[in-house]
C-alpha positions in Angstrom: 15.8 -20.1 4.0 15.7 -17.6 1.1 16.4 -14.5 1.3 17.2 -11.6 -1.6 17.2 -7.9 -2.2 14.7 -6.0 -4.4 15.0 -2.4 -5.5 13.2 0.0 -7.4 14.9 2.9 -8.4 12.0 5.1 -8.9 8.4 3.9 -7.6 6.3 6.4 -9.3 7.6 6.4 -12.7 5.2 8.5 -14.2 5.2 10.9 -11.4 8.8 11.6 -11.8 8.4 12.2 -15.3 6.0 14.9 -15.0 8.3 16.6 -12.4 5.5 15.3 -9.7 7.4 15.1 -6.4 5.7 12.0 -5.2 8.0 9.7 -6.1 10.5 7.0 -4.3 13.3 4.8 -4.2 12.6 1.5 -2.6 14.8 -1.1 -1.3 13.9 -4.4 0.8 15.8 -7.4 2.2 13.3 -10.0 1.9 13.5 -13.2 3.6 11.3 -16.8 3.0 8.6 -13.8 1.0 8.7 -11.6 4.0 9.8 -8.4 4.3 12.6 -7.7 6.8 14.2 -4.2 6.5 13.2 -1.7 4.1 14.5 1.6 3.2 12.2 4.0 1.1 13.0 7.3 0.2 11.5 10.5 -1.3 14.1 12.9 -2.7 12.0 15.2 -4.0 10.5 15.9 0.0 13.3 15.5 1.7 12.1 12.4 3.6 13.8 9.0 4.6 12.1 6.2 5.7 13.5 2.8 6.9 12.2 -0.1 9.2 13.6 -3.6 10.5 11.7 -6.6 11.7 10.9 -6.2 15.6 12.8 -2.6 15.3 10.1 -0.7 14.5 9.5 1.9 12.0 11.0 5.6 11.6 11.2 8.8 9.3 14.8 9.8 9.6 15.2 9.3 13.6 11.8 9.4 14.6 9.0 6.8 15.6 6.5 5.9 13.6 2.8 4.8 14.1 -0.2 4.4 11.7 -3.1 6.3 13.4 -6.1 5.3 15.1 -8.9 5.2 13.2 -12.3 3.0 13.8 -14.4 3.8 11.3 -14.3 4.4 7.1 -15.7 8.0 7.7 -12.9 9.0 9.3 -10.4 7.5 7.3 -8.2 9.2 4.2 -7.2 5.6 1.6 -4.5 5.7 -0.8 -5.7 3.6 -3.5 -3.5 2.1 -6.5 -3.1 3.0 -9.8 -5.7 1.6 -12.4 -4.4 -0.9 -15.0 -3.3 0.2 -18.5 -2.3 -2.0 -21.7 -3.9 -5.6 -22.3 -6.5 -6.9 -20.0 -6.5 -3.3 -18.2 -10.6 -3.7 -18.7 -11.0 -6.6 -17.0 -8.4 -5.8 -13.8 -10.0 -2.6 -13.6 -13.3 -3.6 -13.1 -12.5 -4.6 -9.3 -10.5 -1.5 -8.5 -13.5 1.2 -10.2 -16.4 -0.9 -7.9 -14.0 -0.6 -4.7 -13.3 2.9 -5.6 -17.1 3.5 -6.2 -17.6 2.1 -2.9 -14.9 3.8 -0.8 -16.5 7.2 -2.0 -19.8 6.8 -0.7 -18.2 5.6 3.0 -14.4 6.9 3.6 -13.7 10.6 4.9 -11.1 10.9 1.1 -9.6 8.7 -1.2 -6.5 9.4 -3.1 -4.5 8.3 -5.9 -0.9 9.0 -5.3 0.8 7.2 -7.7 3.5 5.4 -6.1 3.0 2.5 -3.9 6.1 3.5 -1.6 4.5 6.6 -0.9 1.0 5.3 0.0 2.7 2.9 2.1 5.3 5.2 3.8 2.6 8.0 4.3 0.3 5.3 6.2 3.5 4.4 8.7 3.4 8.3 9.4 0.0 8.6 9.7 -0.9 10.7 6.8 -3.2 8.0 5.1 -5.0 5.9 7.0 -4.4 2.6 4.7 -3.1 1.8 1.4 -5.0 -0.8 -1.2 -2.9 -2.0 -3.7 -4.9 -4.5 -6.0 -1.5 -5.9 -7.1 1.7 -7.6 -5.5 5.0 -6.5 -7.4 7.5 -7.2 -4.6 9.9 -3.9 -5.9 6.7 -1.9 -5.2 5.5 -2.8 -2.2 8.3 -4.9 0.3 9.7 -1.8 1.8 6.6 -0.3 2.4 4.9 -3.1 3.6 7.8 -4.0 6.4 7.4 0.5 7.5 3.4 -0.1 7.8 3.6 -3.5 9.8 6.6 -2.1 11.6 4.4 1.3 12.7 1.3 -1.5 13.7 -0.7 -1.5 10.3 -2.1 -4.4 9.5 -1.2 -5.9 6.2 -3.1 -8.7 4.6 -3.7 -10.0 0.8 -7.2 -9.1 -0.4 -9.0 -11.9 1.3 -7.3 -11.5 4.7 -4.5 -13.7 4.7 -1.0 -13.1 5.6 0.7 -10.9 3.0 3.6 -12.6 1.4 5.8 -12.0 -2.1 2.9 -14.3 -3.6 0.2 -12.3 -2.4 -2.1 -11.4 -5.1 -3.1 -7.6 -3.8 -1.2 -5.5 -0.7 -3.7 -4.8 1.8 -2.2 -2.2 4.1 -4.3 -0.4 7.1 -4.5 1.1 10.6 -6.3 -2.0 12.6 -9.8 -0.8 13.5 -10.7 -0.4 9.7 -9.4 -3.5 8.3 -12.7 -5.8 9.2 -14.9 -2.9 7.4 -12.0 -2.3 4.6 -11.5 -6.0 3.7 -15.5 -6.6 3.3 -15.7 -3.5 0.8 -13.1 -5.0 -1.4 -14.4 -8.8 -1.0 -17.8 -7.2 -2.4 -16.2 -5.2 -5.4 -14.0 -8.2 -5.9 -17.6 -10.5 -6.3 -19.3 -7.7 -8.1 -16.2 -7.5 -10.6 -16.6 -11.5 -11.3 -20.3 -11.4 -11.6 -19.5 -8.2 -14.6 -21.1 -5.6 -12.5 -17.5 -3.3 -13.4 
């Protein structure tokens, strides 16, 4: 068995340094590249997540549960940040198609800028999934423990079990995941084919 602690101090970076309160601290136990317990919180809204494997998930003292949702018209998705620097072309190309699809079917999308957040806010209910087209364990472990904790489904981008070595964090309330996960496998194709 493995297990180790990742942190990061503020998920958000930019955010925080444009005095943009969505921003976190994020800290997970993570065991054989699960998630176990994860702590995430907001200073700048006054908000403390935390969950534990088979415990549940909770802001401060209460409960937390994604929402019901069925359908992509209904829902709001927090989507992840583009990619800058090097190759930011190339990884984009998969995250403009899905975001040019989402637009056309999905209620809102949004663009947060902090993967805690995204994640958090779906465990409350306030987004009704989070897509995250990359798999940095400091960004997404305590998040991703909250949204399976509050009964989100979270899966890599072609439906697997989500792990450490996950390539993309799939996070979503379970009667859209079916309809979300064949949207991205589309913009994923369309991005290979250089259709971006």
């Amino acid at each position: 068995m493995s297990e180790w602690w990742t942190l990061d101090p503020i998920d958000g970076t930019v955010n925080f340094t444009r005095a943009l309160p969505l921003c976190a601290v994020s800290l997970a136990l993570v065991r054989d590249g699960r998630p176990v317990l994860g702590v995430i919180d907001l200073p700048f809204l006054g908000a403390r997540y935390w969950a534990a494997e088979s415990e549940g998930a909770y802001r401060d003292r209460s409960r937390l549960h994604v929402r019901e949702v069925d359908h992509l018209d209904d829902a709001v998705l927090a989507i992840g940040d583009y990619a800058v620097g090097p190759g930011a072309h190339e990884k984009n190309r998969a995250r403009l198609n899905l975001t040019h699809l989402l637009a056309g079917r999905a209620l809102r999308v949004r663009m947060l800028g902090s993967a805690a957040v995204d994640l958090a806010w779906l465990a409350e209910g306030k987004v009704d999934a989070s897509v995250t087209l990359s798999n940095r364990s400091w960004d997404v472990a305590a998040g991703v423990i909250l949204a399976r904790e509050a009964g989100a489904t979270v899966v890599d981008q072609d439906g697997s079990t989500h792990t450490t070595d996950s390539i993309a964090t799939i996070a979503a309330s379970p009667g859209i995941r079916d309809e979300l996960l064949s949207l991205l496998a589309t913009a994923v194709s369309d991005a290979r084919q250089g259709d971006g």
